[in-house]
Steps between C-alpha positions, in 0.01 A plus 500: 500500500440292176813326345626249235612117653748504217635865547514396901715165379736675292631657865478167686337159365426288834409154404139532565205461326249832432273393740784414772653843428155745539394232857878593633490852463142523647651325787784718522234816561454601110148381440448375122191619419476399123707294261368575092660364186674752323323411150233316411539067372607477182730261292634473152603884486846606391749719412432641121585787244307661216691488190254564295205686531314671227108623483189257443347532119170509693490627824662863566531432880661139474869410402644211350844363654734240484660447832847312596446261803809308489346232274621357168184747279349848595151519646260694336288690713247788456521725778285861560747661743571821414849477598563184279801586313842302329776430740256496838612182719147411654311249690340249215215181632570275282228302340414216860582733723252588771480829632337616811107439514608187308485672162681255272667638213395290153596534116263789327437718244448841538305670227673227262857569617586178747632557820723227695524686876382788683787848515424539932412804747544551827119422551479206328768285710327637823807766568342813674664759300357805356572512076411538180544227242758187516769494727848619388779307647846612505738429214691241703212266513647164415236393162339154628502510881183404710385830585414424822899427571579782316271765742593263833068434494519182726504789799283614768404857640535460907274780679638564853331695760791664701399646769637868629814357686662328170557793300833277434312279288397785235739359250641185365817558627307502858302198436801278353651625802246343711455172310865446523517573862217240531709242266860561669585587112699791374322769305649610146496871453509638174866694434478835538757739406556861512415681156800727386436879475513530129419905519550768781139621538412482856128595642470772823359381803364620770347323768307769741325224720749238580315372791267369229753425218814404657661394197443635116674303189498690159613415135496646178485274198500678153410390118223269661285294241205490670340383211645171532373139547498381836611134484236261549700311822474824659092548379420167603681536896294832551154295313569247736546711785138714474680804270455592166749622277489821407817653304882348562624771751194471739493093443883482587386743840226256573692230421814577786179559716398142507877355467650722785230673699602808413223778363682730233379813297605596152465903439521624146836699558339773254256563733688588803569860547840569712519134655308345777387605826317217743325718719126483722243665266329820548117547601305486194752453273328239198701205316337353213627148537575226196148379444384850472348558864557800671558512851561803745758454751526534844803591692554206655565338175886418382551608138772480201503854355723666262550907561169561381190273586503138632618216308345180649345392871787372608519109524122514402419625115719680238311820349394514172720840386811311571426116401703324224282471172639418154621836428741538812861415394718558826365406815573527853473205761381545809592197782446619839470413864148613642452437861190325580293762737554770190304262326261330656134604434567743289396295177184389646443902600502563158301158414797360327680142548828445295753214511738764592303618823420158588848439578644836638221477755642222655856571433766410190859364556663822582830306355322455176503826301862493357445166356130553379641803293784367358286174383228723350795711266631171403171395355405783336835560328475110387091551374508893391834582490633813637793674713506490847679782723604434834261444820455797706362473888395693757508311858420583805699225736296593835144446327607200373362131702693311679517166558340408840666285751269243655591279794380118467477347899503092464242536834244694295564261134417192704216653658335632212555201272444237717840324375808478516716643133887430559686764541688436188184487285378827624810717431495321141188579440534853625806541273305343175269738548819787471496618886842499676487342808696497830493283756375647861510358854095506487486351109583756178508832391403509129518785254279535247551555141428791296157323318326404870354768649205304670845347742449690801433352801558135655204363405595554095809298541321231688255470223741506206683177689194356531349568122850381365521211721153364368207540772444083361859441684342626785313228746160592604500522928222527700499860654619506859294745693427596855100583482312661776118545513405853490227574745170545380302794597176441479413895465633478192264510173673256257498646161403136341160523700409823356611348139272204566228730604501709181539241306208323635293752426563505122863750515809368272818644660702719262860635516566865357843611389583759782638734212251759315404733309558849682248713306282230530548445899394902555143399456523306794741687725572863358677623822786272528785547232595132440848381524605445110747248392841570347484245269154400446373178310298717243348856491178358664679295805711814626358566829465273842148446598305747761223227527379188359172666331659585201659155357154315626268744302736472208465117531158520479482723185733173377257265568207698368678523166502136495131460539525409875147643646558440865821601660576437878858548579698580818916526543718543778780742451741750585470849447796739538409848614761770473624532921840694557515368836477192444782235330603585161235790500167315467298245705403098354119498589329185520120543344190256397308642202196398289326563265152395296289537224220388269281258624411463830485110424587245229275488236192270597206380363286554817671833659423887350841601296557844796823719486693500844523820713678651771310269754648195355844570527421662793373147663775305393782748681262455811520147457883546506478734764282223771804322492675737701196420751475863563310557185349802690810686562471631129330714354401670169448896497460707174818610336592683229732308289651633112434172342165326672173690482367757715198337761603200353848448684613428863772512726563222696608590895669341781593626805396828382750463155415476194644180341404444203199624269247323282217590231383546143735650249477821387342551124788693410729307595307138343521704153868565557567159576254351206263312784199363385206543735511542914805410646563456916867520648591504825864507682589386888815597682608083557658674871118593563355138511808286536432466903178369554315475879562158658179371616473450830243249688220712650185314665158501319205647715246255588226803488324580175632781292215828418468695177370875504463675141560855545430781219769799559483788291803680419662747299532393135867569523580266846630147324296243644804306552566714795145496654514095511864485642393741742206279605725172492748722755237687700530453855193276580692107621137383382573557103716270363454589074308762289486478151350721232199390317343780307568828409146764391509816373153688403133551592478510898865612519660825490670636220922466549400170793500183429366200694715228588332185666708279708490194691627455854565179640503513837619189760604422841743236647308515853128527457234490239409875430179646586322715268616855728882367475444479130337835476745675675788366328297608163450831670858525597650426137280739361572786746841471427445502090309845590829641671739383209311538243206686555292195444112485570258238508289481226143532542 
């Protein structure tokens, strides 16, 4: 919400400075996030009029004048503005001034005609406003004033950031409200008074969803010069405010928009066949909207119609068929009561954010709408002239808000604030703010007013005592807790030892947005329908996450686009997987994912430049997985997987589950994405690793340990994953490890075999072993390889 320090003043004028004013609303919870000059620094401008002005002998594009600044002789000036004429008041620099980019105006000639000043834009005194030529002032102009007086330039733009629960503040009539509550000083509201019916024409109304638009205001004003000038007070509070002007009926619209909060709609009454209807839309039924887009609606959507097509989205965008342009002459205006849920998200639906949606979604003063009309007819009849008729509503009482009732406990103030407010002080301040407040056994019982519709529970009253109070009145206190130590398991895995491990070995952690896209997520998980937000950020962040693959790989494709060669990332995350037994219909998942790719190392001077591969990756989750200290309780089996490549990918097992899965990315799916070269993922169910194997003290045998390299051959199709765990499990108390050190397929072995040679270690905690202990132990493992697996020796 952008607004004019001066405009603000003219409602209440605390005796603060600028910079006191923008630090005490921030305090009070409306963060200033800007504060801009309204112009640019100039001096020696004023107030002047053309009374002459006649054509240059030698230039056809140049004029000479002589111009009336209030001083004992004209000025002659040579101006090129097309819009020069006799009789304009304008804004003359008079030779010493100094105009913005310290330009200084001097005495000069001008294709021999002299020239004492400079006949001012917009542009040229650093005033953002779209024109053509010299500015035109209005005839009242007083001839000689400092211009900067004159336009109220010695002001500043405030931006505030509201956030969604101060809707109130939408207006200047919300904010003065504030910065007099904040001040203890009354607020001055402009006068408004009913506008007579001057003719009998009434609009029809009907209202067929008045759950969504409990109340409906219409007014038909005839003989409207649209044509006319909107006065430049009026131009400069909507410049000021972030809105350009556009024609008088539409700038007097915007204009009660910023003064009272209230969106309004001005139909050209011409348009309107047989009166309006606000109704829900129909499927597919099209609106082409002021700036010439054309949207389809959906039925969900509230619309003004008349009897024959819609009119406007309803506190959103007018249409273009039924806008106000220069040739409309009666009008009809539209101020209404729109309840928040019929609104909200249905502009960003459509990709559209309006000043007008911005502040239905979070809720208008449903007290407001009488008022906001009757100001708007006043102001148009004073600007364009016009007849009013009388104001015709449709109200639905039972849709309407009311005011919630919200009990205040003195126990639960203290507590929260840590002080002590008297009781006095906190029904005053509860009143300034316009609740009505009774006094309870327990504390108060406070209504709210019609503007607050963020007052709703305990805890809002408790912090609007404590914002008005000033959170500097309050003393800082030591908490007082009572703190227990929690019990440490030591099965645990700690989630900061797996961080430190990764990033030890050359990972940066990275943190995802759980929303995504959903098209974009069925390359990883096509099976699962996703559960898809209501009101989703943007198009592409609609869905909750099925896994944390996605939002690393796209990370990565963000790096690579800024030249980053190497990429070793990992996240810990939630994924939400669609569950209908479980709370709110989907289970929170804890899971560890990573990803690399590029080089397998920095660049170096002394090491070969080599691309990583599965096996990489593939070491690092094992380092990850030894600190469980049951490293061998998982294992990797093929799998087929929609977005990792086929004999390139594994699932990872425990206890006979599969728990997570890891391997190379698909090429499809890298050219989808826009991946540049190999990439490696891998994901880990957290609940799979999180409870590691306490160590337990086991004595070391004195005797010396025995290795025996066996050669197996096998099926090509029996993983060699399960022949070694087989030998680590086989029933011989003599072998204590077997791991896998080469794999041979070819000359000397059949065709579909494959040899497999493994090393035994075998070891006693009594005796030294003999050669036959050794031997039959060897002949024992391999007897029972033969029964699982159909394993022979190999000659």
């Amino acid at each position: 919400m952008k607004f004019s320090e001066s405009w603000l003043r003219e409602w209440v004028n605390p005796s603060i400075t600028t910079d006191e004013l923008t630090h005490q609303i921030t305090m009070a919870g409306l963060e200033v996030d800007d504060v801009l000059p309204v112009a640019g620094t100039f001096n020696g401008v004023k107030v002047g009029q053309v009374v002459e002005c006649g054509q240059h002998p030698d230039a056809d594009k140049l004029r000479v004048t002589k111009v009336d600044v209030g001083e004992a002789e004209l000025l002659d000036i040579v101006c090129g503005a097309p819009n020069c004429r006799q009789g304009l008041k304008v804004a003359v620099a008079t030779v010493g001034a100094v105009l913005p980019g310290d330009f200084k105006i001097k005495k000069a000639k001008l294709r021999g005609q002299p020239s004492h000043g400079m006949l001012c834009s917009f542009s040229e005194l650093g005033i953002d406003v779209e024109s053509d030529g010299i500015m035109e002032l209005p005839a009242d102009a007083e001839i000689g004033q400092d211009f900067r007086v004159f336009l109220g330039l010695d002001d500043v733009t405030v931006d505030v950031d509201l956030t969604a629960n101060r809707a109130d503040c939408f207006s200047i009539k919300g904010l003065a409200r504030e910065v007099g509550v904040l001040n203890r000083l009354d607020v001055t509201y402009p006068e408004i008074t009913p506008v007579s019916a001057s003719i009998s024409d009434e609009p029809k109304i009907e209202v067929l969803a008045p759950s969504a638009c409990p109340r409906y205001l219409g007014r038909i004003v005839k003989n409207v010069d649209v044509k006319a000038t909107t006065p430049l007070w009026i131009k400069e509070n909507l410049r000021r405010c972030g809105i350009r002007s556009i024609d008088p009926v539409v700038d007097i619209t915007n204009y009660v928009l910023l003064e009272q909060g209230q969106p309004m709609h001005a139909f050209d009454l011409a348009k309107v066949d047989g009166g309006i209807r606000v109704r829900m839309a129909e499927e597919g039924e099209k609106l082409t909207l002021l700036d010439g887009s054309e949207v389809t609606l959906t039925p969900d959507t509230l619309v003004v119609a008349d009897h024959k097509e819609a009119l406007a989205l309803a506190g959103i965008f007018g249409g273009e068929h039924s806008g106000v342009n220069e040739d409309a002459k009666d009008i009809l205006l539209e101020c209404a009561f729109f309840a928040p849920d019929a609104i909200r998200g249905r502009a960003r639906s459509y990709g559209l954010h309006t000043d007008s949606s911005m502040r239905y979604e979070r809720g208008v003063d449903y007290s407001l709408q009488h008022d906001a009309i009757e100001r708007a007819t006043q102001l148009i009849i004073d600007i364009c002239g016009g007849e009013a008729g009388p104001v015709v509503g449709v109200e639905s009482a039972s849709d309407l808000p009311t005011p919630n009732k919200v009990a205040l406990r003195r126990i639960k103030l203290d507590a929260l604030l840590g002080h002590h407010v008297s009781d006095e002080e906190v029904v005053e301040i509860l009143q300034r703010l316009g609740m009505t407040v009774e006094t309870t056994d327990e504390g108060w019982l406070a209504t709210a007013p019609t503007w607050r519709f963020d007052i709703a529970i305990e805890q809002d009253l408790i912090e609007e005592v404590g914002r008005i109070y000033g959170y500097d009145n309050i003393p800082n206190q030591a908490p007082l807790a009572s703190l227990n130590m929690n019990l440490y398991k030591e099965a645990n895995l700690p989630l900061k030892r797996v961080r430190d491990l990764l990033v030890d070995r050359g990972y940066h952690e990275a943190i995802t947005y759980s929303f995504v896209e959903p098209e974009q997520q069925k390359l990883f998980v096509p099976d699962v329908e996703p559960l898809v937000l209501p009101n989703p950020i943007s198009a592409d962040m609609s869905a909750m996450r099925l896994g944390l693959m996605q939002g690393l790989l796209n990370t990565v494709v963000r790096n690579q686009k800024r030249q980053q060669p190497r990429v070793r990332l990992f996240e810990y995350g939630l994924r939400f997987t669609p569950d209908q037994t479980a709370e709110n219909g989907m289970r929170q998942e804890p899971i560890l994912a990573g990803v690399i790719s590029g080089t397998r190392s920095d660049e170096h001077w002394n090491l070969p430049s080599e691309t990583v591969d599965f096996f990489d990756l593939k070491g690092d989750l094992e380092a990850v997985l030894e600190l469980t200290s049951n490293s061998t309780g998982y294992e990797f089996t093929p799998v087929s997987h929609p977005a990792l490549h086929p004999g390139q990918s594994a699932a990872i097992v425990f206890e006979g589950k599969k728990v997570g899965v890891i391997g190379t990315v698909h090429p499809e799916v890298e050219r989808k994405l826009g991946l540049n070269g190999k990439t490696i993922v891998f994901e880990l169910e957290w609940a799979a690793i999180a409870t590691r194997v306490v160590p337990e003290a086991a004595s070391l045998s004195k005797f010396p340990s025995n290795r025996r390299d066996i050669a197996l051959v096998v099926d090509e199709d029996v993983a060699s994953g399960d022949v070694v765990k087989a030998c680590r499990e086989s029933q011989s108390s003599l072998v204590t490890n077997a791991k896998l050190f080469d794999v041979y397929v070819g000359k000397g072995i059949e065709e579909g075999k494959k040899s497999l040679a493994i090393a035994l270690t075998l070891q006693s905690n009594e005796r030294t072993l003999e050669e036959a202990d050794i031997s039959q132990a060897v002949d024992s493992v391999v007897s029972e390889m033969g029964d699982k697996f159909g394993a022979s020796l190999r000659d």
